[in-house]
C-alpha atoms as one frame of an Amber mdcrd trajectory, in Angstrom:
protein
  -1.621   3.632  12.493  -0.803   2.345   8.796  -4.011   1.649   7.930  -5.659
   4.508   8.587  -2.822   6.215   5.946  -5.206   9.055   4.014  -8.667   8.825
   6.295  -8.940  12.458   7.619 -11.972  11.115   9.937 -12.882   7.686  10.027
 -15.689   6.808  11.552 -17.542   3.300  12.381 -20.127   2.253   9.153 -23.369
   2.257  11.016 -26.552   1.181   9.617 -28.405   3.641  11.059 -26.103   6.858
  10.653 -25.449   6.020   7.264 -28.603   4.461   6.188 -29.462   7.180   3.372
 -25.633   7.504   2.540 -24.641   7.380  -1.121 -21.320   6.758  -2.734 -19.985
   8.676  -5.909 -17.374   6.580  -7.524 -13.867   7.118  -7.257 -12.278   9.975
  -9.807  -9.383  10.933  -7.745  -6.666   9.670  -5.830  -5.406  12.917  -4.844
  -5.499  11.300  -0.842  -2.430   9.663  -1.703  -0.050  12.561  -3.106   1.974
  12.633   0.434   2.207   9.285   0.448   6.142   8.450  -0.679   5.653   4.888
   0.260   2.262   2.368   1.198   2.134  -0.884   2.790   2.287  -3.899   0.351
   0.975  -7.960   0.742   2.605 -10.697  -0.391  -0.051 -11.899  -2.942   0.896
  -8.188  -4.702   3.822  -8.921  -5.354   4.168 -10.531  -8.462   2.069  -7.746
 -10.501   3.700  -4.604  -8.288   6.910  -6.041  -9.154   6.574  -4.993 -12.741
   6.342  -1.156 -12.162   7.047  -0.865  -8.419   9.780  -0.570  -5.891   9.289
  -3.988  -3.483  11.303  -3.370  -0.224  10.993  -4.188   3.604  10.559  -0.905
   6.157  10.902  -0.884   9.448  12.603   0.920  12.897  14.043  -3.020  13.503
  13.870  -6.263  11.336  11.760  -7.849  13.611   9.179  -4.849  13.153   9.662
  -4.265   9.358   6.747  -5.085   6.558   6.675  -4.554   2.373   6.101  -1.584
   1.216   5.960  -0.015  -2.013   8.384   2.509  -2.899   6.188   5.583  -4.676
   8.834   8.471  -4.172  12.282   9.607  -3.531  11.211  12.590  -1.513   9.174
  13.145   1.649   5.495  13.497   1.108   5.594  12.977  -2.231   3.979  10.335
  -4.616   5.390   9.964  -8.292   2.860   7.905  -9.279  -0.160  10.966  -8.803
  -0.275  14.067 -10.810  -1.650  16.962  -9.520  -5.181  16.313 -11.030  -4.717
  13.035  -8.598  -4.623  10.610 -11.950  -2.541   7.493 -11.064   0.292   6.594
 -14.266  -1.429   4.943 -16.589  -1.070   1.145 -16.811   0.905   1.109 -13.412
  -0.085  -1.115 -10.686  -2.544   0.719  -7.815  -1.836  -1.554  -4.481  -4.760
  -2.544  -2.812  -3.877  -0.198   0.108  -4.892   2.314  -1.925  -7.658   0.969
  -3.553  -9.558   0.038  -0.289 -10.356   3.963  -0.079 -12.731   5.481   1.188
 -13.235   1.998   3.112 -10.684   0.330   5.371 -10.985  -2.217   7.979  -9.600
  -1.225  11.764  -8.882  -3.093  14.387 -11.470  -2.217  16.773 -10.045  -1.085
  20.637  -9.352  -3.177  23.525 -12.372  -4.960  25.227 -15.148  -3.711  22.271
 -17.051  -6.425  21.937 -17.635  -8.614  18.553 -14.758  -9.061  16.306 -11.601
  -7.654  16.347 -12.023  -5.323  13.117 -14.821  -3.163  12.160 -15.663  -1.284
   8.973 -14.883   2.353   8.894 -15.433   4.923   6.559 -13.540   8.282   5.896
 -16.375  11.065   6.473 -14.252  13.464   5.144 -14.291  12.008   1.340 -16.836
  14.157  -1.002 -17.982  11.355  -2.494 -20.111  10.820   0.252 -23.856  12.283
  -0.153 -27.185  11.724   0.704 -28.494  12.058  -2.772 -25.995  10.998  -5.527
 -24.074   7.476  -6.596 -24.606   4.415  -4.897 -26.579   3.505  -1.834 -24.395
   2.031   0.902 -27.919   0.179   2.007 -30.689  -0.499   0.573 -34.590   0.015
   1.665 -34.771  -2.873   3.570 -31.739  -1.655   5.521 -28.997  -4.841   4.154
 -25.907  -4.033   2.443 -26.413  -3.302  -1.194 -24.250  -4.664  -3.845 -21.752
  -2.312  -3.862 -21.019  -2.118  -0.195 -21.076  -6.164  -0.209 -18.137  -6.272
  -2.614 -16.409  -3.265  -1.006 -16.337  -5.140   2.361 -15.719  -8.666   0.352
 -12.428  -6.195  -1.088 -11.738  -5.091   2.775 -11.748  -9.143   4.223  -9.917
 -10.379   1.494  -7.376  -7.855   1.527  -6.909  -8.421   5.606  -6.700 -11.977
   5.077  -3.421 -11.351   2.856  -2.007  -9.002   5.695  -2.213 -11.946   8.007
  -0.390 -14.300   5.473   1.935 -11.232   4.609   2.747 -11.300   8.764   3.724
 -14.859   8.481   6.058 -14.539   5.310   7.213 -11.538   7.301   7.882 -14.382
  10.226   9.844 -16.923   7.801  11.846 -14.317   6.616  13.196 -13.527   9.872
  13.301 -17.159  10.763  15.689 -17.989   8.285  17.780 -14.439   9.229  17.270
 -13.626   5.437  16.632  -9.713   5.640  19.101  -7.306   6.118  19.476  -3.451
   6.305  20.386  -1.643   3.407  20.643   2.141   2.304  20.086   3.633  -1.287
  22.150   6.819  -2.128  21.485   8.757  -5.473  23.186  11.223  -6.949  21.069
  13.985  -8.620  22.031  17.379 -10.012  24.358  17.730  -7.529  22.385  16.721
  -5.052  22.234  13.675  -2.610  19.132  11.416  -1.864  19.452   8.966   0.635
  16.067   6.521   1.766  17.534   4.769   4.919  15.853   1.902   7.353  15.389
   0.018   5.028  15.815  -4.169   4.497  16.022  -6.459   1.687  16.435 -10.184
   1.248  20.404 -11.132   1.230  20.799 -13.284  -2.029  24.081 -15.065  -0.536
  22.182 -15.860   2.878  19.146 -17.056   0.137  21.748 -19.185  -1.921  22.911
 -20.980   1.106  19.928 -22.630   2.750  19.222 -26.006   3.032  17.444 -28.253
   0.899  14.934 -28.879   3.014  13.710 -25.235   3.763  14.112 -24.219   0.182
  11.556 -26.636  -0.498   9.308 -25.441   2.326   9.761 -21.904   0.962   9.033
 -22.934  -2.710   5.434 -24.884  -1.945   4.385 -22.113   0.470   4.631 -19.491
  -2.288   6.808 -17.434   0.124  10.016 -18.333  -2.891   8.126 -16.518  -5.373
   7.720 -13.458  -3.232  11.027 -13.419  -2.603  12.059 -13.193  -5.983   8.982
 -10.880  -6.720  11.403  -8.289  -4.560  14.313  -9.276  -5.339  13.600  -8.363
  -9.165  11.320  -5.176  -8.468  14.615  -3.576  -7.256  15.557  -2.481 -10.679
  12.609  -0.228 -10.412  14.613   1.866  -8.320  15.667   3.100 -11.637  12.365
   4.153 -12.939  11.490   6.064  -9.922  14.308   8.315 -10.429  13.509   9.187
 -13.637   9.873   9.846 -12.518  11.594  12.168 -10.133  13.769  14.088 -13.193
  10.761  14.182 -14.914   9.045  16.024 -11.774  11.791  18.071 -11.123  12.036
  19.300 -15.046   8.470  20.215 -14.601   8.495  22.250 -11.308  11.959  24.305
 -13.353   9.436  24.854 -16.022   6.811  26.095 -13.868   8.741  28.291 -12.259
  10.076  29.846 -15.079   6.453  30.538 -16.479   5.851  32.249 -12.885
């Protein structure tokens, strides 16, 4: 499942179980150097579309969702270093900055709502002695983990308004599947199933749904994409720059 991406065990927050836990804060994003691509919402757009890759993936259109392009290369993130720093100035999506935290749809016929809190057991941050409390005395939610689950519902409330741009995009048959092929030192790179918006198709709809479009907000996303393709260009020179440095490496070794 998507959003699970990075959580090596996730497990339920419980007041009980994790009444004495403590949170360290966040130093390294090191969870997300496999990840070549993450999941992106709409009301991202604008601010990822100044250093990020905006592009629909997907097995059909029907299925497909925005995603941030972070890499040209399987299991591999340009935007980490090895000491799991994140480029400097460069936009962090919120899928990745919901970690070690992340809201899951709970399973068919669990009682109470349909998503739940987890946490990822596995991160080190979690302690029984340093950082932040996850609770406090009393047993309520302390600060922290009130604005950490404030992050989590906002974050799924976008998703859901993501799903229905997703919808209107389809609606108006305005997606359509496209292929990137670079060249690069002889060699051939190729990202396939992928979709973007069809400028033509965008050009020639009617007044009437333009206008729908443009008060919804779903207009601006679609130009928040459609410009964030340039950025194509920038990840390829991340990936020269990455290559130059594992040549050099190796020729140290």
């Amino acid at each position: 499942m998507a959003e699970i991406l990075f959580y090596e065990r996730p497990v339920p927050l419980n007041r009980n179980e994790h009444k004495n836990l403590r949170l360290k804060p966040l130093e390294s994003l090191k969870f997300a150097l496999n990840a070549h691509s993450v999941p992106l919402t709409g009301a991202e757009f604008a601010v990822a579309a100044r250093d990020l890759m905006i592009v629909f993936g997907g097995k059909t259109i029907a299925e497909a969702g925005p995603m941030a392009v972070l890499g040209l290369r399987e299991n591999e993130n340009l935007y980490v270093d090895a000491e799991g720093k994140w480029e400097k100035d460069t936009y962090i999506p919120a899928f990745v900055r919901r970690y070690p935290f992340v809201l899951a749809e709970k399973p068919a016929g669990t009682e109470g709502d349909d998503f739940t809190v987890f946490l990822d057991e596995a991160y080190s941050g979690f302690n029984p002695s340093e950082g932040e409390r996850l609770f406090q005395e009393d047993g309520t939610n302390s600060e922290m983990l009130t604005k950490a689950i404030g992050f989590l519902g906002e974050f799924q409330d976008q998703v859901s308004r993501t799903k229905w741009f997703m919808e209107q995009l389809v609606k108006h048959d305005l997606l359509e599947p496209r292929s990137l092929r670079l060249e690069k030192g002889g060699k051939t790179i190729n990202l396939n199933g992928l979709f973007m918006v069809n400028e033509d198709k965008l050009r020639a709809l009617d007044a009437t749904v333009t206008q729908e479009l443009l008060v919804s907000g779903a207009m601006g996303w679609i130009y928040a994409h459609l410009l964030s393709l340039i950025n194509i260009d920038r990840v390829a020179q991340r990936l020269s720059l990455r290559e130059l440095a594992e040549a050099a490496n190796k020729t140290t070794n």
